[in-house]
KEZA-936147 format. One record per residue: y, x, z of N, C-alpha, C in turn; residue in one letter. Coordinates in steps of 0.1 Angstrom, whole numbers. Example, Ala and Ser with C-alpha at 12.3 -4.5 7.8 and 13.67 -1.06 7.14 Angstrom:
// residues 2
SITE  -57  132  78  -45  123  78  -33  132  78  A
SITE  -22  128  71  -11  137  71  0  129  79  S
***
This chain:
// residues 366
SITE  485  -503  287  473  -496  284  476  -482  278  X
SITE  484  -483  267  487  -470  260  495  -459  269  X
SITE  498  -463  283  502  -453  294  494  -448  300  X
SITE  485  -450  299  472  -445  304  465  -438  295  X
SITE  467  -431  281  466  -422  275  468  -409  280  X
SITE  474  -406  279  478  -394  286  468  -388  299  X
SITE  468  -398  306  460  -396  321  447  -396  313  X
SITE  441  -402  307  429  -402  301  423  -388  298  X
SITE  437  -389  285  428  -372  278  428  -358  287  X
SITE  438  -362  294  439  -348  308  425  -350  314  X
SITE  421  -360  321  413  -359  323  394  -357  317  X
SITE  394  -357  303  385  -357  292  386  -348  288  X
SITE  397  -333  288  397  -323  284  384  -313  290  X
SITE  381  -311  299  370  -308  304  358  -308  293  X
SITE  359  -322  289  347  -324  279  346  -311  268  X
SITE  355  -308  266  355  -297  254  344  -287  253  X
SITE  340  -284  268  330  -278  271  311  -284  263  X
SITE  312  -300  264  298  -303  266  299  -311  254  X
SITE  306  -303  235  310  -309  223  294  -309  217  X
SITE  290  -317  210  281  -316  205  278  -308  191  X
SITE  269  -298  190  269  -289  181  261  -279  192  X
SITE  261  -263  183  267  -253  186  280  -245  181  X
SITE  282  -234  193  292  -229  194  291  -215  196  X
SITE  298  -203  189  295  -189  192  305  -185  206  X
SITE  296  -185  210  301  -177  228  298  -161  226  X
SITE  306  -153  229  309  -141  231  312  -133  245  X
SITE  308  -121  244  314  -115  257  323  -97  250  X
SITE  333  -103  251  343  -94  239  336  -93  228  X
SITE  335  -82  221  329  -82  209  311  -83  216  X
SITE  305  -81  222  289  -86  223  287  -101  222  X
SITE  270  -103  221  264  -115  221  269  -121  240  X
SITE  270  -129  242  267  -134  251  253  -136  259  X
SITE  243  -138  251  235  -139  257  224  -124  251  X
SITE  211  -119  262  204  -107  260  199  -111  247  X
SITE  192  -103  239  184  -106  227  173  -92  228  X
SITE  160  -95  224  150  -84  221  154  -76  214  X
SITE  155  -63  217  157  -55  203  143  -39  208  X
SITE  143  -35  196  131  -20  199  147  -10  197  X
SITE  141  -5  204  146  10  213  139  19  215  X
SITE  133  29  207  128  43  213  112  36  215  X
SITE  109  26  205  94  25  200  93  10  215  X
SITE  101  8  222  101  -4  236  106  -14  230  X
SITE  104  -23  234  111  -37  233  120  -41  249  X
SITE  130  -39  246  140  -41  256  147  -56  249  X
SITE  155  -58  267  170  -71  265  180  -64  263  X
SITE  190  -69  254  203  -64  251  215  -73  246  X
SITE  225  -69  249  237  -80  240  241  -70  223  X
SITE  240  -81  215  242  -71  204  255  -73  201  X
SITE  264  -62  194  275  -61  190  278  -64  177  X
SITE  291  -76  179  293  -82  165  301  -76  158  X
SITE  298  -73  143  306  -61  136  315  -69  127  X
SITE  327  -70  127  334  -75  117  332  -73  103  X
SITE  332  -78  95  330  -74  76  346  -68  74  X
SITE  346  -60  70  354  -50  66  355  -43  52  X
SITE  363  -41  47  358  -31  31  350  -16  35  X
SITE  357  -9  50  347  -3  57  334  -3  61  X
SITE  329  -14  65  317  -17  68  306  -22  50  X
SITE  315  -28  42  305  -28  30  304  -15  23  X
SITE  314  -7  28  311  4  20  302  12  23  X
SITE  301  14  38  291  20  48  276  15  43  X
SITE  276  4  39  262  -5  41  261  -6  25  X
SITE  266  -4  17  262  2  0  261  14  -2  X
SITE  266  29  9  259  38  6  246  43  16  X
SITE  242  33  25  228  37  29  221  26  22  X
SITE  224  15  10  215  11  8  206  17  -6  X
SITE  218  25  -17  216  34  -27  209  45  -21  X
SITE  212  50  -8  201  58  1  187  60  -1  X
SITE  187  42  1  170  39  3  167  35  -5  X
SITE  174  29  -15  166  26  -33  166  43  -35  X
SITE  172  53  -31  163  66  -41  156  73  -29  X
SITE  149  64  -17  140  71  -9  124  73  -13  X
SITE  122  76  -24  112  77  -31  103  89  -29  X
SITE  86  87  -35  81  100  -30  80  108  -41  X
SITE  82  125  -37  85  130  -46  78  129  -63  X
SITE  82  134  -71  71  134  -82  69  146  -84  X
SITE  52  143  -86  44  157  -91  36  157  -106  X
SITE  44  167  -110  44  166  -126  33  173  -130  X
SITE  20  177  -120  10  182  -124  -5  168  -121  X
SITE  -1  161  -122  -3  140  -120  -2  139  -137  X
SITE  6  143  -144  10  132  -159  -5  133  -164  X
SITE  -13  143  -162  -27  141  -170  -37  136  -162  X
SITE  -44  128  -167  -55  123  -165  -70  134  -160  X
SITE  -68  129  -147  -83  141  -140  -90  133  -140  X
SITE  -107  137  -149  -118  135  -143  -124  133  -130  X
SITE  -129  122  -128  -139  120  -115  -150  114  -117  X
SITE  -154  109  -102  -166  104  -101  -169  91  -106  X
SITE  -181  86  -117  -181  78  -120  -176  74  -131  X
SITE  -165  89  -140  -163  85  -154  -174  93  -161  X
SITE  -174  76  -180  -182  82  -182  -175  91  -193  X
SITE  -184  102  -199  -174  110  -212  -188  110  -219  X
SITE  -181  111  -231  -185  107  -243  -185  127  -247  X
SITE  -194  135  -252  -192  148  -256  -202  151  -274  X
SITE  -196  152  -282  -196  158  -293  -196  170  -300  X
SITE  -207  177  -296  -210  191  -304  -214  192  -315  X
SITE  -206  198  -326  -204  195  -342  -215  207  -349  X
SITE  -227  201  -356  -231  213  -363  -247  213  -353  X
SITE  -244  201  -343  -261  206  -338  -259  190  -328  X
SITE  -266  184  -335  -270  170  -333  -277  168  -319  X
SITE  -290  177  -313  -294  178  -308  -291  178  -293  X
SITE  -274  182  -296  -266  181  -283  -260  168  -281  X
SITE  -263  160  -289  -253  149  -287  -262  134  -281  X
SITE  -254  127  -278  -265  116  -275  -273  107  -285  X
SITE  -286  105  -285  -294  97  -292  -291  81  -296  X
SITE  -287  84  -311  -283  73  -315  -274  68  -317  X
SITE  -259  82  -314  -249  81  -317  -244  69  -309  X
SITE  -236  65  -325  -223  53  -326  -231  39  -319  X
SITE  -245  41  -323  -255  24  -317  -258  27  -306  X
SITE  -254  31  -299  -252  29  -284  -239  20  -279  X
SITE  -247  14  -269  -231  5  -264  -226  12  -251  X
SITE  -209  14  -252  -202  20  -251  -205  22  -233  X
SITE  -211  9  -229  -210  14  -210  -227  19  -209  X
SITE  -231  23  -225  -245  31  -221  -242  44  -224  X
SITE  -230  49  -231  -235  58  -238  -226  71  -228  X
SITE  -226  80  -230  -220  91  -226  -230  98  -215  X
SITE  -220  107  -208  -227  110  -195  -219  109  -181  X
SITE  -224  103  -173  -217  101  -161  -215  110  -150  X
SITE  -203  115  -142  -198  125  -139  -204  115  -121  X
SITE  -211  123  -114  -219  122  -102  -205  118  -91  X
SITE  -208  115  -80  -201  114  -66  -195  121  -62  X
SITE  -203  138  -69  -195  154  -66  -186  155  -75  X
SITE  -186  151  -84  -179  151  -98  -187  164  -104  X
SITE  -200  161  -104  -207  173  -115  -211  165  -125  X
SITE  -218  176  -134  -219  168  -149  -230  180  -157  X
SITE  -242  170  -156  -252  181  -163  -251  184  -177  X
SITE  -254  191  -182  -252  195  -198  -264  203  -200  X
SITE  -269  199  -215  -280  209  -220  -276  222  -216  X
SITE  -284  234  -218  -281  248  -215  -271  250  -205  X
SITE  -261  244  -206  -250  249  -192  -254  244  -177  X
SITE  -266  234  -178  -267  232  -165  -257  224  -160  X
SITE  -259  224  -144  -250  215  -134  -229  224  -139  X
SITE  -222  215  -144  -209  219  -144  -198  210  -138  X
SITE  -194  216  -131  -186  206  -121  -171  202  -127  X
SITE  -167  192  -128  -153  188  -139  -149  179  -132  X
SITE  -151  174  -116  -138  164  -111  -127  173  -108  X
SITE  -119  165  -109  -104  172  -111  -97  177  -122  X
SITE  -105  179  -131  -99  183  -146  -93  180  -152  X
SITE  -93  181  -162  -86  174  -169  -98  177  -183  X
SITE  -94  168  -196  -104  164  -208  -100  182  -214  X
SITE  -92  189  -221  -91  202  -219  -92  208  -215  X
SITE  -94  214  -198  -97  225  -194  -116  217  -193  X
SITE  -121  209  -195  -133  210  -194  -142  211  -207  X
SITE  -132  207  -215  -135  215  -233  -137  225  -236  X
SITE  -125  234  -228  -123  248  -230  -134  258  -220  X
SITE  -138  252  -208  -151  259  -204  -166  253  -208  X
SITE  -165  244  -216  -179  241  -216  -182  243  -234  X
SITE  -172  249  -241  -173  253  -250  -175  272  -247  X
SITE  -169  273  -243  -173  286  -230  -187  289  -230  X
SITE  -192  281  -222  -208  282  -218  -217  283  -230  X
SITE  -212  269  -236  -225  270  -250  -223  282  -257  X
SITE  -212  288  -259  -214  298  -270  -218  311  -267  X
SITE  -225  310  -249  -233  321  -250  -250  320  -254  X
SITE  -247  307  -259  -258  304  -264  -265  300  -284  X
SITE  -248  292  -284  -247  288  -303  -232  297  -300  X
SITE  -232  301  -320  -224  305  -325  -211  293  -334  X
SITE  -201  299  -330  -189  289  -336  -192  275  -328  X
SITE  -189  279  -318  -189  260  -310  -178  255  -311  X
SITE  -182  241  -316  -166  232  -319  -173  218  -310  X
SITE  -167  213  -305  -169  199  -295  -160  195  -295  X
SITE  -162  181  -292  -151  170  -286  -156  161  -276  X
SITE  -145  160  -261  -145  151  -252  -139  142  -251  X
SITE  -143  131  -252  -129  120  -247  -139  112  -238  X
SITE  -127  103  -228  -134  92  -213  -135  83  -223  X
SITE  -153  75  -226  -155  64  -227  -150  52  -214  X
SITE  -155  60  -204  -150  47  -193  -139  53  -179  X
SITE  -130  48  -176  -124  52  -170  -127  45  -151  X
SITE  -134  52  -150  -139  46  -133  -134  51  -123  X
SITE  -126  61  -120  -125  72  -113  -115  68  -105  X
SITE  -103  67  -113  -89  67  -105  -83  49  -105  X
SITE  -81  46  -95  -77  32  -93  -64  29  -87  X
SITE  -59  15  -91  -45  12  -83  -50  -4  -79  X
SITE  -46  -6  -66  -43  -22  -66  -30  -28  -68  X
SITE  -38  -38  -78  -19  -47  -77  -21  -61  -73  X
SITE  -15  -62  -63  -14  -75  -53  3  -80  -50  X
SITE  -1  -96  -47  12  -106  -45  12  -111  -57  X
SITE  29  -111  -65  35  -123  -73  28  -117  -85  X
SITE  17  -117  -90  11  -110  -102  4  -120  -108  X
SITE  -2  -123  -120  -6  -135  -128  -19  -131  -127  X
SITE  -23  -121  -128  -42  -115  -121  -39  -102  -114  X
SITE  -39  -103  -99  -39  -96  -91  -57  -92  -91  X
SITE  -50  -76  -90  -63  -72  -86  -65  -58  -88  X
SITE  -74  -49  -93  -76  -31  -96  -75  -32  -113  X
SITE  -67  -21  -113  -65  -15  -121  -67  -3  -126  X
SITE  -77  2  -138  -80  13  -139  -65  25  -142  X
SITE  -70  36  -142  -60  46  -146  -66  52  -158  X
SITE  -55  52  -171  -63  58  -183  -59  72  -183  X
SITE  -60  77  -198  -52  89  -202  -38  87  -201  X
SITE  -37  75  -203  -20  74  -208  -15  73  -189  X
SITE  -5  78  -185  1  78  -173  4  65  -169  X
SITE  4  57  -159  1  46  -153  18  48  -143  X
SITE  25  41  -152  36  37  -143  36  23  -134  X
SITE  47  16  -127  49  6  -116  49  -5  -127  X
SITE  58  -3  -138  60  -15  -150  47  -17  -154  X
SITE  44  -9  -162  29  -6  -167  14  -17  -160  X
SITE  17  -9  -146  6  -20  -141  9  -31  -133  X
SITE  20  -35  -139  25  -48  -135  23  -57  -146  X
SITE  25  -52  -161  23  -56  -172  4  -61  -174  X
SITE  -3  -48  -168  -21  -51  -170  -20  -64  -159  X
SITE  -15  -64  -150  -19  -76  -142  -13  -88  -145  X
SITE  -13  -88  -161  -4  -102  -166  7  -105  -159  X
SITE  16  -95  -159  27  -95  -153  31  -104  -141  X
SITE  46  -105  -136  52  -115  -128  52  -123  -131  X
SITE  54  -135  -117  49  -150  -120  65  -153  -115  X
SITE  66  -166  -124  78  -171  -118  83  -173  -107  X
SITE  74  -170  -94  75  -169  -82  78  -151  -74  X
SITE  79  -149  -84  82  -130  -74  92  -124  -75  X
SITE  94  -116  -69  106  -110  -63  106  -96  -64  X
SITE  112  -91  -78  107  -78  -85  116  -73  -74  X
SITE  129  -74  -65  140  -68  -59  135  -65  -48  X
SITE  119  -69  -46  111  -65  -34  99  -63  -36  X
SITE  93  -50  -42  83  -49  -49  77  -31  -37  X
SITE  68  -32  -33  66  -22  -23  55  -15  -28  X
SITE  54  -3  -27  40  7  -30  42  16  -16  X
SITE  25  11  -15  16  20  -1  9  31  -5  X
SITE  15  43  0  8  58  -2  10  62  4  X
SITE  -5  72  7  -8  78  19  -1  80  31  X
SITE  -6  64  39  -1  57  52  21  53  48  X
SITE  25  56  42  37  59  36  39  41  29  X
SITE  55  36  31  53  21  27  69  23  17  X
SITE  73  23  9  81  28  0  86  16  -12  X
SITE  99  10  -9  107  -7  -13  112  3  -28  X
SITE  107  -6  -41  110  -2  -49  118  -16  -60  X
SITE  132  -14  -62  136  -24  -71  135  -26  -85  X
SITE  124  -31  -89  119  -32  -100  127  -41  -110  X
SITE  133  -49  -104  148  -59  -113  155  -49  -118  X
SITE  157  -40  -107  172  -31  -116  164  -22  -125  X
SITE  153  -21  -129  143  -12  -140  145  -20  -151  X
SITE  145  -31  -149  146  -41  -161  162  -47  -164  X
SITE  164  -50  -154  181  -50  -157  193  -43  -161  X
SITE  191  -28  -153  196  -16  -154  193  -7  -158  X
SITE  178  -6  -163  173  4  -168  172  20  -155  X
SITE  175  13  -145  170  26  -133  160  31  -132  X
SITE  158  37  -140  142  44  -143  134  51  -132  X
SITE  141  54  -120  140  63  -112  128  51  -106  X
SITE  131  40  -103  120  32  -97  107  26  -103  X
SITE  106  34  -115  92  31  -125  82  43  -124  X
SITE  82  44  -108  72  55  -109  60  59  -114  X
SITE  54  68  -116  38  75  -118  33  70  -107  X
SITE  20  60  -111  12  54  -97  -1  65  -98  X
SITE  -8  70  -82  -16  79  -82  -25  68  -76  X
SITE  -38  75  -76  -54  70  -72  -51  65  -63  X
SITE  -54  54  -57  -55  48  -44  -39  41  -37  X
SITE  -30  41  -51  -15  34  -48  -25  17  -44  X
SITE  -12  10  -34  -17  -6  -37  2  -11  -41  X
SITE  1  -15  -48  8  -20  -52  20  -36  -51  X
SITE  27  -41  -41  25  -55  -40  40  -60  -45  X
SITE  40  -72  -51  52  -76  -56  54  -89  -48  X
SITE  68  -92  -41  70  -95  -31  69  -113  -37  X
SITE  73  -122  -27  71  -139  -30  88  -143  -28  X
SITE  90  -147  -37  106  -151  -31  109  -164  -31  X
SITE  100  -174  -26  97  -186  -21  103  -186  -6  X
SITE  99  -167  -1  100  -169  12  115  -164  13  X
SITE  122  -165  4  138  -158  5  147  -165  2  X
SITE  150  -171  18  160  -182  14  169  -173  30  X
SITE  182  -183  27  187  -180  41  193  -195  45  X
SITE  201  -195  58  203  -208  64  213  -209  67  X
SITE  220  -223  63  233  -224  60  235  -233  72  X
SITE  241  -231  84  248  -242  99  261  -241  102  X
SITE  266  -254  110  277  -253  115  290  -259  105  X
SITE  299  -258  104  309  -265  100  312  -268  86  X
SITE  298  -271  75  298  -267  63  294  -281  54  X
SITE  302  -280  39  296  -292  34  283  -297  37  X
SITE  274  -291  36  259  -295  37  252  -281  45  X
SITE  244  -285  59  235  -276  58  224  -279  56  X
SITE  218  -263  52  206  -263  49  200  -248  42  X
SITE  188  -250  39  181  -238  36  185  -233  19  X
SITE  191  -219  16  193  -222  2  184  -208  -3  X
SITE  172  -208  -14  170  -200  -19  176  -185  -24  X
SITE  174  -176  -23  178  -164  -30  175  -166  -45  X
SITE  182  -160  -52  181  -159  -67  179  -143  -71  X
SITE  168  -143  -76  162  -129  -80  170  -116  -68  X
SITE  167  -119  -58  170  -113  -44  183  -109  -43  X
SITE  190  -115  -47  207  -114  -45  213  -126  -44  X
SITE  224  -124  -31  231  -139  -27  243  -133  -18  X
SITE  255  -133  -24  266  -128  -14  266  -140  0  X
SITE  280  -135  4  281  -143  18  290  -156  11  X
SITE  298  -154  -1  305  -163  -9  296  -172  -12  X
SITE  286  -168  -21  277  -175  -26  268  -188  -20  X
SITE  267  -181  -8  262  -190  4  272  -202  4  X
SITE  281  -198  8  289  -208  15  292  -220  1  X
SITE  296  -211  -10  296  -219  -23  284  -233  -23  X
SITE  273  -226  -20  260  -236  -22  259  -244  -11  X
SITE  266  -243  0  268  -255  8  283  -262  5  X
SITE  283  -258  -3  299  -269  -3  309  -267  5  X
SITE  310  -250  5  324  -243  10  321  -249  24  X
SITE  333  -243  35  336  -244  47  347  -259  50  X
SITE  344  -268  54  351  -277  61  363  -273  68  X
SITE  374  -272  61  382  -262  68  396  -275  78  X
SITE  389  -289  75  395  -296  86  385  -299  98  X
SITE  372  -290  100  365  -291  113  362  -280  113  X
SITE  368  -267  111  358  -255  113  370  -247  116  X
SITE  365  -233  124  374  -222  123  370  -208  114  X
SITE  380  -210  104  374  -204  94  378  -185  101  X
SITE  382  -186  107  378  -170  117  368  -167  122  X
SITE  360  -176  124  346  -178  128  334  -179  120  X
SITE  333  -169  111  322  -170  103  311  -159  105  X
SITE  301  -163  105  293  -155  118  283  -152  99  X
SITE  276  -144  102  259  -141  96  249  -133  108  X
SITE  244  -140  112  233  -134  120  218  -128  114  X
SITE  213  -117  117  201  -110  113  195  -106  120  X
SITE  185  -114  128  170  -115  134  169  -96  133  X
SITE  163  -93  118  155  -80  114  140  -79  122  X
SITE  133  -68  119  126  -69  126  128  -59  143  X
SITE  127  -71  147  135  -66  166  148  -57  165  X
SITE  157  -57  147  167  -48  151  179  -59  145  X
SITE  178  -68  157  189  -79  154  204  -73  152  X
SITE  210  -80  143  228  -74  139  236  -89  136  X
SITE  246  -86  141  251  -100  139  272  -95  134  X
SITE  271  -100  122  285  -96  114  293  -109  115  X
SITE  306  -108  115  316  -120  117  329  -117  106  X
SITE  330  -128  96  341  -124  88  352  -132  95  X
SITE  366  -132  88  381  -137  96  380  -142  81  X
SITE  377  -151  79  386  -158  65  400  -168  69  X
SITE  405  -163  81  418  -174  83  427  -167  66  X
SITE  426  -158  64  436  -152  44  424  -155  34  X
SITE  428  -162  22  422  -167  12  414  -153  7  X
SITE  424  -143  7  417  -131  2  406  -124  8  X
SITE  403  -127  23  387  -129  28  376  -127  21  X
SITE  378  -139  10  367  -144  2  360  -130  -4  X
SITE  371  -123  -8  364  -113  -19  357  -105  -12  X
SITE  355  -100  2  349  -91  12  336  -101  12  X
SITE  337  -117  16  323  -121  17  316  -122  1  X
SITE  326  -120  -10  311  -120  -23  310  -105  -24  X
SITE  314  -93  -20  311  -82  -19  301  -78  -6  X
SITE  298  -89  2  289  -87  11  273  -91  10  X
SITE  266  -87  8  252  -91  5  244  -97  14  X
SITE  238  -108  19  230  -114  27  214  -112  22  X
SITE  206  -111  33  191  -107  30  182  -122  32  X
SITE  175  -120  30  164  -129  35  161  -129  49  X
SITE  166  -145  54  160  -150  65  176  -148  75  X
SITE  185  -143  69  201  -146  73  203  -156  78  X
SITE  207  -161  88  216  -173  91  231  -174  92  X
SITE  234  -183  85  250  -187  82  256  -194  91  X
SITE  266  -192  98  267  -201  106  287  -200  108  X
SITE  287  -212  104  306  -215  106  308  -221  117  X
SITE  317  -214  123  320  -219  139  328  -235  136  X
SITE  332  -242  153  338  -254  154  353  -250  153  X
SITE  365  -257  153  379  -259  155  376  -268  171  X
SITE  383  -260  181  384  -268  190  387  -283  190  X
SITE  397  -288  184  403  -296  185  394  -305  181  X
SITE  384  -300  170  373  -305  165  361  -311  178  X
SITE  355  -298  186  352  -305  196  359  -310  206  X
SITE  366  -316  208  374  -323  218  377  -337  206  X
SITE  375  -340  198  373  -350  192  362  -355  197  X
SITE  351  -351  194  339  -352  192  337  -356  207  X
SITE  337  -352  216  337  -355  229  342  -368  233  X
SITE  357  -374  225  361  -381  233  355  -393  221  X
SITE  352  -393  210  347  -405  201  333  -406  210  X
SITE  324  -398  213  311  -398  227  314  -409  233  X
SITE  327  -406  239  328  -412  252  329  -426  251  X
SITE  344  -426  242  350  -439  236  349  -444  228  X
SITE  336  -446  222  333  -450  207  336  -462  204  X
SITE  342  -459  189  346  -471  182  362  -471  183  X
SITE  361  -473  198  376  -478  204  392  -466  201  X
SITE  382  -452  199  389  -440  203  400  -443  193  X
SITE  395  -438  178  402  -437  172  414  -453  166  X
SITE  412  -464  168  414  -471  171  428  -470  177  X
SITE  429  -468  194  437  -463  201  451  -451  199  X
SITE  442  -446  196  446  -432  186  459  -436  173  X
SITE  456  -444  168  460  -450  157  469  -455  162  X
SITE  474  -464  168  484  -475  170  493  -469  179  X
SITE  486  -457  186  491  -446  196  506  -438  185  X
SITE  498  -436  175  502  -430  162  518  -439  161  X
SITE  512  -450  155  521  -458  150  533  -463  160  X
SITE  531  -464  170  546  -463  184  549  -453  184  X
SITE  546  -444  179  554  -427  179  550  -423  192  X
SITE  535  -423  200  533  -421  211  527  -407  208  X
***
């Protein structure tokens, strides 16, 4: 019987083909098979090209990503004050002539009292008539409307300040503890700031993906390294009509297949997870069924699929995959060891019996 080994597995070699799993097929460095990708605003078929991890290629891909963490919109330093608009109210105080001021003073309650600045942003006043103050600021509308009265009273002294701030708004939406609008005061309204009014982050968000929408404009701001690093550059001045969203990181996991202690889906941790990391949380690579030259990361993107391959056959590999950063929605995937499927094929075939055979095959020095 054990002569018939030989003729067996010659003939069961074939199988290697139909091993159970997957397996990465290539056509030289491309995908083997087309994949959607956008091209010139189209959705075309394509084979995508697999790029080796390299200290080249991480270095390439850490300076366009410091790129885009400072692709921010400019700042306009004539923003730090607070403009009047429509629908704030102001509180105005002419000293020395009661007559100008509102009835009843201090016993007024506060969303009665003042005067409210119109849709146009005008604002009536004794003797000055219609004076228009959207856009101002609390000083230049001091400085002319103390202007006006004193072609009327002598020695005019007044005071403005916003009882109510209605004018200028931000939304803050997603991982926030009370999502919702946020007024803009005097005081300049940073990203922290109204992250803080909206009872801040919930243990579910993902400051490392925190996005502000302005004017049609959609702008990825890392609000972890504000707080971590103190990168101030991403605690911007929010203007009228910012929305604000702090991202879910429930949804930022990646997926760990193929030749690995465990697969399976592993969370991101405050939006960082090397390629080490990964493999760490499945229980390293099986390096008696896998080909550790075969370590793929594939990236979907949106329609701009990329698919990277490390060579960890040298232990020093490793340090290229924890200097490699994986994103959300990454798939991991460790290729087979031939020999591995061609096992697998023939325990299929000959179960039970194979290894069995195998064994005693062993033991005659066959």
């Amino acid at each position: 019987m054990f002569r018939l080994i030989p003729i067996m597995l010659v003939l069961l070699l074939p199988g290697c083909f139909l091993a159970p799993g997957m397996d990465m097929q290539t056509d030289g460095d491309l995908t083997e098979i087309e994949l959607p990708t956008m091209k010139g605003g189209q959705l075309v078929k394509e084979k995508t090209r697999i790029q080796p991890i390299t200290a080249d290629l991480i270095i390439e891909r850490e300076v366009a990503r410091r790129q885009a963490v400072n692709n921010l919109p400019p700042m306009d330093e004539t923003r730090t004050s607070y403009r009047i608009g429509p629908q704030d109210r102001l509180q105005i105080t002419v000293w020395e002539h009661p007559e100008l001021n509102d009835p009843g003073g201090e016993k007024i309650l506060p969303e009665l009292a003042g005067k409210v600045v119109d849709d146009n942003g005008d604002l009536y006043y004794p003797y000055v008539g219609t004076l228009h103050v959207g856009g101002k600021t609390v000083t230049e509308v001091r400085e002319e409307l103390t202007r006006e009265l004193s072609k009327y009273f002598k020695k005019v002294k007044l005071d403005i300040r916003v009882l109510s701030f209605q004018a200028h708004r931000v939304a803050v939406v997603g991982e926030v503890r009370n999502p919702g609008i946020v007024a803009m005061t005097e005081t300049p309204l940073t990203v922290a700031e109204a992250i803080s009014r909206a009872g801040g982050a919930t243990q579910d968000s993902d400051l490392n993906n925190v996005a502000l929408a302005r004017g049609g404009q959609l702008y990825k701001l890392d609000v972890q390294a504000l707080y971590e690093k103190g990168l101030t550059t991403q605690n911007l001045l929010l203007r009228d009509g910012d929305v604000l969203n702090v991202g879910d990181q429930k949804d930022s996991k990646v997926y760990v297949m193929g030749e690995v202690g465990r697969q399976q889906a592993i969370q991101i941790n405050k939006g960082r997870m090397s390629l080490a990391q990964a493999l760490a949380e499945a229980y390293g690579v099986d390096f008696n069924t896998s080909r550790p030259g075969d370590i793929y990361v594939l990236r979907a993107g949106d329609m701009q699929p990329e698919i990277f391959q490390l060579d960890a056959e040298s232990p020093d590999a490793m340090i290229l995959a924890e200097q490699f950063p994986l994103q959300p929605h990454d798939t991991l995937f460790v290729g087979t060891a031939g020999v591995t499927q061609w096992s697998r094929v023939l325990n299929q075939i000959l179960p039970g019996s194979f290894t069995a055979i195998m064994s005693q095959a062993a033991m005659m020095g066959m």
